[in-house]
C-alpha positions as CSV (number, residue, x, y, z in Angstrom):
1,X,87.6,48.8,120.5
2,X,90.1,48.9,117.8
3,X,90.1,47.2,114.4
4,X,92.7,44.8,115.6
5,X,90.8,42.9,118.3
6,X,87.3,42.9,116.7
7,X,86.4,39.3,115.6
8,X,86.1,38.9,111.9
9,X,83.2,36.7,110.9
10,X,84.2,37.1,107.2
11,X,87.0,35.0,107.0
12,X,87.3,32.0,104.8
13,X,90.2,28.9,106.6
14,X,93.6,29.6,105.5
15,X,92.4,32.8,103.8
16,X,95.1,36.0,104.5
17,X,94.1,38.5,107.1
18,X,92.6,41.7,106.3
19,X,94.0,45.0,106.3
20,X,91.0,46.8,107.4
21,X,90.1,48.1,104.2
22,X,89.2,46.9,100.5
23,X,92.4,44.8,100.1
24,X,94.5,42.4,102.0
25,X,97.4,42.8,104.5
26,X,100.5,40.4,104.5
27,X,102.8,39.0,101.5
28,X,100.8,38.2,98.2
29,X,101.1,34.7,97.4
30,X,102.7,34.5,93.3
31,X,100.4,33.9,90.4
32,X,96.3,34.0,90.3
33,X,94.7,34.6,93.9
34,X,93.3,31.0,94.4
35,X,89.3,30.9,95.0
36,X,89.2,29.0,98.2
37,X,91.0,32.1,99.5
38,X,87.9,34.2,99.3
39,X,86.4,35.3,102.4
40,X,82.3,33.2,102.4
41,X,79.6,35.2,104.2
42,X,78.2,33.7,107.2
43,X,75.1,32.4,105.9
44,X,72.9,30.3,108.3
45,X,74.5,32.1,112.0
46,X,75.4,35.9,111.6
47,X,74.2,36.8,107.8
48,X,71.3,39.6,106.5
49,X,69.1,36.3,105.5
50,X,69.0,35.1,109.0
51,X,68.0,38.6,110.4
52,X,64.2,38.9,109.8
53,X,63.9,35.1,110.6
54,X,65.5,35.5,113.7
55,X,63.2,38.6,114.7
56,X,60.3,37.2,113.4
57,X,61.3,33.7,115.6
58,X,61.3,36.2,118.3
59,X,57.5,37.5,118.3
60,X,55.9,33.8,118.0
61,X,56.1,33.2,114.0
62,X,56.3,29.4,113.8
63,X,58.6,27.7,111.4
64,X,61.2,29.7,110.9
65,X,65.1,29.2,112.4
66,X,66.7,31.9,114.6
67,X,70.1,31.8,112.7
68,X,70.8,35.1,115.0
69,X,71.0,34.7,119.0
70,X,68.6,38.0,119.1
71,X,66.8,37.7,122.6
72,X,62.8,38.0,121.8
73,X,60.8,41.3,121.9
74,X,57.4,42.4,121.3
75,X,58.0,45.0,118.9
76,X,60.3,44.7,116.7
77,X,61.4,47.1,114.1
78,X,64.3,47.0,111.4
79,X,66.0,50.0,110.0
80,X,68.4,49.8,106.9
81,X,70.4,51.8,105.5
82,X,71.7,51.1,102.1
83,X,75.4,51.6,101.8
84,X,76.4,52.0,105.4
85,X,79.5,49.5,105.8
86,X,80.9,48.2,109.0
87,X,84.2,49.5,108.5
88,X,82.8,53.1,107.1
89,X,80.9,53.2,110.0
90,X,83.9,52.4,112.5
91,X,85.6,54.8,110.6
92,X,83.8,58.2,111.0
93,X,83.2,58.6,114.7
94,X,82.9,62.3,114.7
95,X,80.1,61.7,111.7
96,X,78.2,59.3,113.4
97,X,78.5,59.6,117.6
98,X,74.7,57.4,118.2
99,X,75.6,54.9,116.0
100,X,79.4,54.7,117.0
101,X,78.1,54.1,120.9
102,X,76.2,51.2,119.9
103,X,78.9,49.5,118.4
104,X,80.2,47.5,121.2
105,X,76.6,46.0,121.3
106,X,76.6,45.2,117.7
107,X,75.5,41.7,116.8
108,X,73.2,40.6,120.5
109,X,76.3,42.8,122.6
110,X,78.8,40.4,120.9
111,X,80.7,43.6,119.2
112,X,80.6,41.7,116.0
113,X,79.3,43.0,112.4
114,X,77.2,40.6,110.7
115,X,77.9,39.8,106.5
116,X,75.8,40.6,103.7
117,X,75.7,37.9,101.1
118,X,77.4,37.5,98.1
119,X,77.5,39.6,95.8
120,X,76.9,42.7,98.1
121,X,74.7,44.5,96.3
122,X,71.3,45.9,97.4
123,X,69.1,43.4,94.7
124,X,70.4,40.4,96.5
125,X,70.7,42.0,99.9
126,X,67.4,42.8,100.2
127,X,66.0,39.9,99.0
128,X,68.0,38.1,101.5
129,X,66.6,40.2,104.0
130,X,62.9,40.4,102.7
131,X,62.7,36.4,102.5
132,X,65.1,35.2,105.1
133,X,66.7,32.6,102.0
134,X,70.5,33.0,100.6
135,X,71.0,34.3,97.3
136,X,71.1,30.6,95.8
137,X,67.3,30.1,97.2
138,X,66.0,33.1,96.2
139,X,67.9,33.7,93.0
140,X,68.6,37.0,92.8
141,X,72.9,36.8,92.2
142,X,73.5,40.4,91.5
143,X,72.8,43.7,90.1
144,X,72.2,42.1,86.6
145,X,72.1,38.6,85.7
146,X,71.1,36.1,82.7
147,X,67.9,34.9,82.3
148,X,68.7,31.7,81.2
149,X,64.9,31.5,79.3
150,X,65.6,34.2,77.1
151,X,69.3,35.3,76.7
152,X,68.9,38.7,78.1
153,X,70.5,40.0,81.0
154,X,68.1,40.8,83.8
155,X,68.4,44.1,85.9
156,X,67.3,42.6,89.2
157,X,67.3,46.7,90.9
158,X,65.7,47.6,88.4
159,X,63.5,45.2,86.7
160,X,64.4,45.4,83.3
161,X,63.6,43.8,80.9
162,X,60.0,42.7,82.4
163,X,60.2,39.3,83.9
164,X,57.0,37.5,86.4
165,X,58.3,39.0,90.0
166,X,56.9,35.8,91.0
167,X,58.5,33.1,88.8
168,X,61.9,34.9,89.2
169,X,61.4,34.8,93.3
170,X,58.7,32.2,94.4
171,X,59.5,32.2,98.2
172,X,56.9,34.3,100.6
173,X,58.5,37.0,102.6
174,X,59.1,36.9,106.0
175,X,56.8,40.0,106.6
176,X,54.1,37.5,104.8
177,X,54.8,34.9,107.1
178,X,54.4,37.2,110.3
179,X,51.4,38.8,109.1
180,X,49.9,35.2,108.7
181,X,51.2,34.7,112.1
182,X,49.0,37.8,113.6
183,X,51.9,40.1,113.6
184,X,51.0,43.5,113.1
185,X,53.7,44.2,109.9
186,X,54.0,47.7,108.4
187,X,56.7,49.1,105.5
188,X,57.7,53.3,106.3
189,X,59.6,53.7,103.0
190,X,59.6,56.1,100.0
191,X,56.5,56.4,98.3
192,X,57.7,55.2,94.9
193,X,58.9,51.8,96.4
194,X,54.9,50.7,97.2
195,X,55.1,48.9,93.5
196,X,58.3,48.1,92.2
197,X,58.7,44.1,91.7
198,X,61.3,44.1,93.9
199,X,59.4,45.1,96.7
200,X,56.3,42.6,95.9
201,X,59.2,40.1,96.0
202,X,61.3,41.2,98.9
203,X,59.6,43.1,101.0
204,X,55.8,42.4,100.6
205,X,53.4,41.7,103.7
206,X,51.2,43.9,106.0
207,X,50.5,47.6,105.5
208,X,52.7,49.8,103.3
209,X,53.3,53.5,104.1
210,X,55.1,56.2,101.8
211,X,56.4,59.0,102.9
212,X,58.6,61.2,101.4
213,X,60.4,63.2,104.5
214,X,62.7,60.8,105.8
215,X,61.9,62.3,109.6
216,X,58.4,61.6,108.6
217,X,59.6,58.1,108.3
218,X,60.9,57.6,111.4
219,X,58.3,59.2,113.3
220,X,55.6,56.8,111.4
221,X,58.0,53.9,111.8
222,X,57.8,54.6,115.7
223,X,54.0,55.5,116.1
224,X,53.1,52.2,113.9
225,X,55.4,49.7,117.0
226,X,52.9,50.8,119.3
227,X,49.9,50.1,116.9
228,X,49.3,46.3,118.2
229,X,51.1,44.3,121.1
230,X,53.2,42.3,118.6
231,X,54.6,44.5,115.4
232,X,56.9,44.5,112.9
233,X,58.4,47.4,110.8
234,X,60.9,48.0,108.6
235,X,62.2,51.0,107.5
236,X,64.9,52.4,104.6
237,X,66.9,54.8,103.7
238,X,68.7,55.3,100.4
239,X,70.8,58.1,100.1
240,X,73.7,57.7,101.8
241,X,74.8,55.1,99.0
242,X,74.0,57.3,96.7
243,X,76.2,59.6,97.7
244,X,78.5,57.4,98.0
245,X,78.6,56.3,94.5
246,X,78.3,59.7,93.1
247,X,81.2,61.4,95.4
248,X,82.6,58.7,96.9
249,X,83.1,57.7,100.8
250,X,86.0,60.7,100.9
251,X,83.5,63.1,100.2
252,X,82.3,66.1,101.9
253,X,78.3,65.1,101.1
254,X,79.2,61.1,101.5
255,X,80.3,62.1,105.5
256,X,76.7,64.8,105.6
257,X,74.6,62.0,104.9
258,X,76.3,60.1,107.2
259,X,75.9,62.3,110.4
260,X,72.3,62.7,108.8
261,X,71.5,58.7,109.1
262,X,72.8,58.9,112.4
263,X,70.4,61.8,113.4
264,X,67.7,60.1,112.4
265,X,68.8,56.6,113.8
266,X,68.5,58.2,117.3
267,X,65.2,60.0,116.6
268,X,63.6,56.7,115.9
269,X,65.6,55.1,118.9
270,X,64.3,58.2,121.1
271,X,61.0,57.5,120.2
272,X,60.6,53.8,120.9
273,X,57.4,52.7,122.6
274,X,57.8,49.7,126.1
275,X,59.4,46.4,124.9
276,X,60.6,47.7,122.1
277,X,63.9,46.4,119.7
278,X,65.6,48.4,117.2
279,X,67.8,47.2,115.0
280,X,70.2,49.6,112.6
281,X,72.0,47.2,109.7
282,X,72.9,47.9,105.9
283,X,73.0,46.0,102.9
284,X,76.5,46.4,101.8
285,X,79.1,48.4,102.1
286,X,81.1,50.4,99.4
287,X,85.1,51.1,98.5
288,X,86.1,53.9,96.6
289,X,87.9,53.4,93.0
290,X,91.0,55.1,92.1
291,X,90.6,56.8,88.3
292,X,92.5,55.4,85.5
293,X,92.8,52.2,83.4
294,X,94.9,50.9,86.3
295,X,91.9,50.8,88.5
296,X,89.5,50.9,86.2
297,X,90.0,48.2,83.5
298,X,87.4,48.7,80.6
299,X,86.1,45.5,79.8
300,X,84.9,47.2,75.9
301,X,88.4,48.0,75.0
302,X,90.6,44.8,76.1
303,X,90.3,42.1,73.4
304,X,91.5,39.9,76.0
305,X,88.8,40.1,78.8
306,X,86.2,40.5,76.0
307,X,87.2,37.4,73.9
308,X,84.6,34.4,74.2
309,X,82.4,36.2,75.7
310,X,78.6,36.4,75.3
311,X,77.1,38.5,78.1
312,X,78.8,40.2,81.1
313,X,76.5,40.5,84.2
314,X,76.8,41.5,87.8
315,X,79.0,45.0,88.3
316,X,82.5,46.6,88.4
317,X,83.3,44.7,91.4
318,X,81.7,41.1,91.2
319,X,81.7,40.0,87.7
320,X,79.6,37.2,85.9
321,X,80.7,36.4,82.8
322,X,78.6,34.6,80.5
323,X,80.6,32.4,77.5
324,X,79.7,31.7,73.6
325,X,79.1,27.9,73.9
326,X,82.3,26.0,74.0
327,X,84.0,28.9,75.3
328,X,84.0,28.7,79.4
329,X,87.4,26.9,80.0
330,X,89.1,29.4,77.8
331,X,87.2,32.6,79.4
332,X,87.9,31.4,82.7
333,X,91.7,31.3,82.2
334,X,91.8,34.2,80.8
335,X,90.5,36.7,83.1
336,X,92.2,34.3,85.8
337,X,95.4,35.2,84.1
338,X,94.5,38.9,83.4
339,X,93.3,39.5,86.9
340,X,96.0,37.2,88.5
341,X,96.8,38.7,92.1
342,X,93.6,41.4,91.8
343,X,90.5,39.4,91.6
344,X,89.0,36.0,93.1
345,X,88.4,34.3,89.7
346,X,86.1,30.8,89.7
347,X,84.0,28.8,87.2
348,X,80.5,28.9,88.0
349,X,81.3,24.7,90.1
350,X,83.4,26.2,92.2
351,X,81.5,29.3,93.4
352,X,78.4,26.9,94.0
353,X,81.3,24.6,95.6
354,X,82.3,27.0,97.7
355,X,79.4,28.1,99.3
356,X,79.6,31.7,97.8
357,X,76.3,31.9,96.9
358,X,74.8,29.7,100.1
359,X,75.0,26.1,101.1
360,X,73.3,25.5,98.0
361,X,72.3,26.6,94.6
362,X,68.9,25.9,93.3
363,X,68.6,24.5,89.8
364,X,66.2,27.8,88.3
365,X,69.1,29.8,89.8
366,X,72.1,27.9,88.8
367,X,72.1,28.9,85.7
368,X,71.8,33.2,86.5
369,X,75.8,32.6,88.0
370,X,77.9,33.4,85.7
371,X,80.2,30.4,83.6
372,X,83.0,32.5,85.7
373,X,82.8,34.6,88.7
374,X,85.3,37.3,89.1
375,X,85.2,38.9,92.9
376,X,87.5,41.6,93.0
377,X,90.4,42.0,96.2
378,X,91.6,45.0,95.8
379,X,90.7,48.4,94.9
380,X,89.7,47.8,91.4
381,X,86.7,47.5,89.0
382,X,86.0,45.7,85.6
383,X,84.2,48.9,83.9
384,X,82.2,48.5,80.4
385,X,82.5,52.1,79.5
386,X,80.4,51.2,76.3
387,X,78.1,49.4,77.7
388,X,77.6,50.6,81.1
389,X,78.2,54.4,81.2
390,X,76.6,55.4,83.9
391,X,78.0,52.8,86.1
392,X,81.1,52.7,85.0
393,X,81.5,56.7,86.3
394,X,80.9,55.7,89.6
395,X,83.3,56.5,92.3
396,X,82.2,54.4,94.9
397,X,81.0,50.3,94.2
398,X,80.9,47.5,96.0
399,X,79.7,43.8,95.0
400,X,82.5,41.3,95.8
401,X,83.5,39.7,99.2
402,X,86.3,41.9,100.9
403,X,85.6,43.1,104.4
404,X,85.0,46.6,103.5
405,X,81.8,45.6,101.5
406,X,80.7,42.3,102.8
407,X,80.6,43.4,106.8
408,X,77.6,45.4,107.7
409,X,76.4,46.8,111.4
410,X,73.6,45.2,113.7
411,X,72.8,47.6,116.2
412,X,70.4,47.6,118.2
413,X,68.6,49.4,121.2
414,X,66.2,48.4,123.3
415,X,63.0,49.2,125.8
């Protein structure tokens, strides 16, 4: 199956068709890319919040909608890899054989990826996979965002500063909701996830087991589906995106970890116990970024891009930018201008408008969006050199709505 005749969920009506990678094939419209253009995750029938309802629909919980046409199974268990885009995937055959022959099966054997959410970034993905709610509901919009109570930007990843887990995402997870249901629910993960607040927020519910070897993890994942006649388990894996930002996707150790993930996607497949569904998806997936201030344009040193502005939020590829009181209509036409034919540039109304975010945007999370959202198109980033050092190195990012990021796998094999 080549890129040309698979089905792209991604696609927003009238918006141009995509090349297959980060940017966009066919002639470039003059002046600033208009909004409405931007591709808007399938949220509510084929996105990561309407995985985990869907399999949790499927083992008896009550309550919750099957967004995904998944047929039912007694065992279910999810693994994700962090960073592993559709497109990357469909790209590196030779890197990944398992995976590549479940492709044609992706999506209930409709050969379709299935979005992340927007931004698509692992903060909002997996709380949109932990709680089965789009980013507007549970109100996690991006790797950092304002917390309107205090002023401070909030690492959502990374927690910082401190903020109530609980007041920031109220919702139960759906692994709380199957537990309560008399699922058997287990978490195989890293050891050093067990506490973190995103966790308690995302991915909380049933028994949690650590465990440092990732073969370990797959192993436990499959020994704990035959624990009980109804079970859950999820399962992650983090280093491929890692790599990926580090070395980027052209990389000799982004395509090892690669044909590692797919190693140990079929020694967790090979291991599943009777009645039995496996399900291999990611959060996001990543583009590299050229070097240079072409690519790279560094938000500390351009007076233009940093005029009127109070806090910047979200990452090199999905901007939000916070204005100085007073300041949003002029902020807004500026980086619309600056960005022109690069970016997806909209006020804070039209994103919510737009469905970006979800069908719609709770007031407590209405005001983490940015005053303007600036998704980039093509392969570049809004670096903060100053301010973001670390992050502004990075080779690989992802966070805005292009194909290359926003499609992800759901594969899936079954006893």
């Amino acid at each position: 199956m080549t890129a040309e005749n698979i089905p792209h969920p991604l696609r927003a009506p009238g918006a141009p068709t995509p090349s297959g990678g980060a940017g966009y094939g066919g002639a470039v419209p003059d002046g600033p890319l208009d909004p409405r253009t931007a591709p808007v995750p399938r949220y509510g029938s084929g996105s990561l919040a309407d995985l985990l309802p869907s399999v949790a629909a499927g083992l008896g919980v009550p309550g919750l909608a099957a967004g995904l046409r998944l047929p039912p199974a007694d065992r279910a268990c999810v693994f994700l890899v962090d960073g592993m885009g559709w497109e990357a995937l469909r790209a590196h055959p030779d890197e990944a054989p398992f995976l590549t022959s479940l492709l044609a099966g992706s999506t209930a054997g409709t050969g379709e990826p299935i979005t992340s959410g927007f931004p698509s970034t692992t903060a909002t993905s997996l709380a949109s996979v932990g709680t089965g709610r789009v980013p507007g509901e549970h109100g996690l919009p991006g790797y950092t965002a304002l917390d309107p109570a205090t002023g401070a930007l909030m690492n959502q990843l990374r927690w910082q500063p401190w903020t109530e887990p609980h007041v920031w995402q109220p919702y139960p997870t759906v692994f709380q909701q199957a537990a309560a249901a008399g699922v058997e629910v287990c978490q195989v993960t890293a050891p050093h996830f067990e506490h973190t607040p995103l966790t308690k927020i995302a991915l909380s519910g049933g028994t949690f087991l650590g465990r440092l070897s990732a073969e370990d993890r797959m192993d436990l994942a499959a020994e704990r589906l035959a624990a009980a006649d109804r079970t859950l388990v999820y399962t992650y894996y983090a280093e491929l995106d890692g790599n990926g930002h580090r070395h980027g996707m052209d990389s000799d150790a982004w395509r090892g970890q690669l044909m590692y993930v797919d190693r140990l996607a079929q020694r967790l497949a090979e291991q599943l116990p009777p009645r039995s569904a496996l399900y291999v998806t990611a959060d996001h997936g990543m583009v590299d970024i050229p070097q240079g201030p072409e690519a790279r344009i560094d938000f500390d040193e351009d007076w233009e891009l940093s005029a009127g502005v109070a806090q910047l939020g979200g990452e090199g590829r999905m901007r939000h930018v916070y204005a100085v009181p007073g300041a949003a209509g002029d902020v807004h036409a500026v980086w619309r201008e600056v960005l022109a034919e690069q970016a997806w540039v909209a006020t804070r109304e039209e994103a919510v408008d737009l469905g970006w975010f979800g069908p719609g945007v709770e007031p407590r999370v209405r005001g983490r969006i940015g005053d303007v959202i600036a998704a980039m198109r093509d392969d570049v980033a809004v670096v903060a050199t100053r301010r973001e050092p670390k992050e502004s190195e990075l080779i690989g990012m992802h966070g805005s709505a292009t194909s290359a990021e926003q499609l992800v796998p759901l594969l899936e094999v079954r006893t």
